[in-house]
Structure formats: structure tokens, C-alpha cells
N, C-alpha and C positions, 0 to 999 in steps of 0.2 A: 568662061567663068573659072575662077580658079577654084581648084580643088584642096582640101586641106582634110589631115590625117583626124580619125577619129580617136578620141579617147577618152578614158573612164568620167571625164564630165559631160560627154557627148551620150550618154546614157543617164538617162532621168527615168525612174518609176515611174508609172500611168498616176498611181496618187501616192505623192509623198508625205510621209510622215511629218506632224508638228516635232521639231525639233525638240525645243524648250519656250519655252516665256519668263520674259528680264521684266523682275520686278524693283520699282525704284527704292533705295536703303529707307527702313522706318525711321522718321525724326525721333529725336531722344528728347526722352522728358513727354511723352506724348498721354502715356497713362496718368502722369502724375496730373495735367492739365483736366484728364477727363474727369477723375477724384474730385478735384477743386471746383469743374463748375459744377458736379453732381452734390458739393457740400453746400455750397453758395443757395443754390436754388430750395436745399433742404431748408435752411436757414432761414432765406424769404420768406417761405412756406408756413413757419412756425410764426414767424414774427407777424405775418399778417393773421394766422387765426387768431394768435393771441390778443392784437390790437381789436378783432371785430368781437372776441368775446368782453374785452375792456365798453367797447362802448354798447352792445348790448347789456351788461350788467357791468352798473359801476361800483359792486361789492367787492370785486375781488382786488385782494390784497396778497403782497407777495410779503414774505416776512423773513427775515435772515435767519437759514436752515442752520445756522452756526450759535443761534445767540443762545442763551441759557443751556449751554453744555451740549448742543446739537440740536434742540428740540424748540420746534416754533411755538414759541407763547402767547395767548394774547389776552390781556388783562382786560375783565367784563368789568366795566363800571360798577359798584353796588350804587341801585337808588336811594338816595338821602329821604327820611321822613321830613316832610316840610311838618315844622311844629306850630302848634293850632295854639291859638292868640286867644286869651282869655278874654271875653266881652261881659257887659252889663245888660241883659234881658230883662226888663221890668214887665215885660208878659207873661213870665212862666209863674206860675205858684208856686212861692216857697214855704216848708217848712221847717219849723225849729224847734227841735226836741230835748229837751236836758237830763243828760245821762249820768247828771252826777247829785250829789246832796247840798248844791250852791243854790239855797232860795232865791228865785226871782231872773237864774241865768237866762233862762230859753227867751223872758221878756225883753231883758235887758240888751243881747244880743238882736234880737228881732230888731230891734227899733236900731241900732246902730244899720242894720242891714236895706232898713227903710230908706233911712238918711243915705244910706249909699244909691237909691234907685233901683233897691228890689222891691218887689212885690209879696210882701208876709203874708200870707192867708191865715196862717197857726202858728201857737207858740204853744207849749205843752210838755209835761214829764215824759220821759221815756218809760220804758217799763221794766228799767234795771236804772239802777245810781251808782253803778262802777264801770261806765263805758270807757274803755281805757283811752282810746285815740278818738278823739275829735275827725269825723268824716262828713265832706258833702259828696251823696249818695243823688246820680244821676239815672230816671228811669230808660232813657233813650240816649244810645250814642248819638243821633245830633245835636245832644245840651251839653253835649263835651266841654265845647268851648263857653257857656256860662257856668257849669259845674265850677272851671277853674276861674271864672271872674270871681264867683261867690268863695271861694275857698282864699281868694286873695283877699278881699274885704276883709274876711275874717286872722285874715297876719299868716295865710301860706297855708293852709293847713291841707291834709290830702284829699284826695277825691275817688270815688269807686261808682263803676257801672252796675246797678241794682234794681231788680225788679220788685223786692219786698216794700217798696213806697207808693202809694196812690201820688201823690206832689211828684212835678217835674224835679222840683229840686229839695232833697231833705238833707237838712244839718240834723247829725246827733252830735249836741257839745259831749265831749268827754273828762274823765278828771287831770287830763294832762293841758286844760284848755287854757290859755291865759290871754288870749286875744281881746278884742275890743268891748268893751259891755263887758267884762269881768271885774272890773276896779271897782275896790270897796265891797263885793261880795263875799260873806261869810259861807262856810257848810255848817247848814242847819238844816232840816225834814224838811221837804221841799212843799209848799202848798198850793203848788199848781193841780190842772185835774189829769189825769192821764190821758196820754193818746193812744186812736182806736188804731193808728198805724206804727204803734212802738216797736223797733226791732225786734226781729226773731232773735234769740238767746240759743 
């Protein structure tokens, strides 16, 4: 067998040292990738909570943070009064007081108010003869709206919510009155009797 010279490779340590360890070059662009899918998935994230809060509450409303000078506005409706329709009630009891010195007004009106399909109970002096404005005086807001039918019959004149009347509905005629039943009436001392429900003064 042949013999062959030894030399310094021919001498190995009982346990050799790890040299080193080859590790392969890092790809470029590797961080920027991880950024991107860690924005991606944030992004999902959002848009699906936002979707499930959309359809558990369909209130929410996005509103552009830019409009009115940077500040979200949002205009509350005001509710409209629906206005109340004057009607003809021939159940309520009216009555009609003459608050001026025109003999025979409270009569004369009365019966025009008949002819309209009111119900006159009383005609009768007030207990003053300078009532300045002509009023129908409603004891209960539900006669609102006959208040203002009867205040139409009589050519518009106003109406006020009043507890000083026993009658659902009291006209006090005034000396500004010139509506229906006044034609051909003079001021003279009136001779009607007075009534036990004439205005307070």
C-alpha cells in the first residue's frame, strides 16, 4: 500500500469549529411590501366595520368636513304649523253681546249668524258701549276652529281664547264693527236688557 507524506490538512481537530454561515442577499423592496400589505389589511379592517355599523344603524351620515368653512352642518327641519280650517258648528251655543250704542246690533247680527247655521242662545247688551274691537271669544281651544268659522261669517273679524264666557262661542260686537247686520243701524241708547256674562272691564 502506498504510503503518502502527511501534512497540515492531514491534522483535523477532534471537534472543529463552525466556521461561518452564508446567508442568501435580502430582496430589495422587501420592507416597503410588508408596509403595503400591513396598510391594505388596516384599510379592510376599517371599511368593513364601517359597513356593519351602516347597516346595523342606518342613521349615520358622513357629511363633508370641508363645507361651511370646515365645519359639518346639518339643517334641522323647522315643523310647519298646519293651519286650522275654519268650520260651521251649529251645536255650540253662541252668544252676542253689543258693546257699542248701535240699538238693536246684538239682534240684528244674531239672526244674520242664524242664517249662517249658528246656534244663537243670546243676544244682549254688554256692560260697556265703547268695546273697541269687535271679538269672538272661544271658552276651549277645541272651538278654535268654529271660533274662526264665526268670526268669518261676521266679515274676518278676530278671535281670542277666553275663559270669562259661560257660551262656547261669545261675540262682543264693538264700535269698529261694520260687518253683516249693521246696515241701516243708527247709535242711539241701546234697549236691549243687559247680560249676566258682559265682559270684564
Amino acid at each position: 500500500m502506498a504510503q503518502y507524506t502527511h501534512d497540515s490538512f492531514d491534522r483535523l481537530p477532534e471537534r472543529p469549529a463552525r466556521v461561518g454561515a452564508h446567508r442568501g442577499p435580502r430582496p430589495r423592496g422587501r420592507g416597503w411590501m410588508v408596509f403595503a400589505w400591513a396598510a391594505l389589511a388596516t384599510v379592510v379592517l376599517v371599511g368593513l366595520g364601517i359597513g356593519y355599523l351602516a347597516v346595523i344603524n342606518n342613521n349615520i351620515q358622513f357629511t363633508d368636513a370641508f363645507a361651511g368653512g370646515g365645519a359639518a352642518a346639518t339643517a334641522t327641519p323647522t315643523p310647519t304649523e298646519e293651519p286650522i280650517t275654519p268650520i260651521v258648528d251649529g251645536t255650540l251655543a253662541v252668544t252676542v253681546l253689543n258693546g257699542t250704542e248701535v240699538a238693536g246690533l246684538a239682534g240684528a247680527v244674531g239672526q244674520v249668524a242664524v242664517g249662517a247655521g249658528w246656534n244663537v242662545a243670546t243676544t244682549a247688551n254688554a256692560s260697556t258701549t265703547d268695546f273697541a274691537t269687535t271679538t269672538v271669544f272661544y271658552s276651549d281651544p277645541v272651538n278654535e276652529a268654529a271660533a274662526l268659522g264665526l268670526a268669518q261669517t261676521l266679515g274676518g273679524v278676530p278671535t281670542e281664547l277666553s275663559t270669562s264666557f259661560d257660551a262656547a262661542l261669545t261675540v262682543v260686537l264693538g264700535t269698529d264693527y261694520t260687518g253683516p247686520g249693521s246696515e241701516g243701524l243708527v247709535e242711539t241708547p241701546v234697549d236691549e236688557a243687559p247680560a249676566e256674562d258682559a265682559p270684564a272691564e
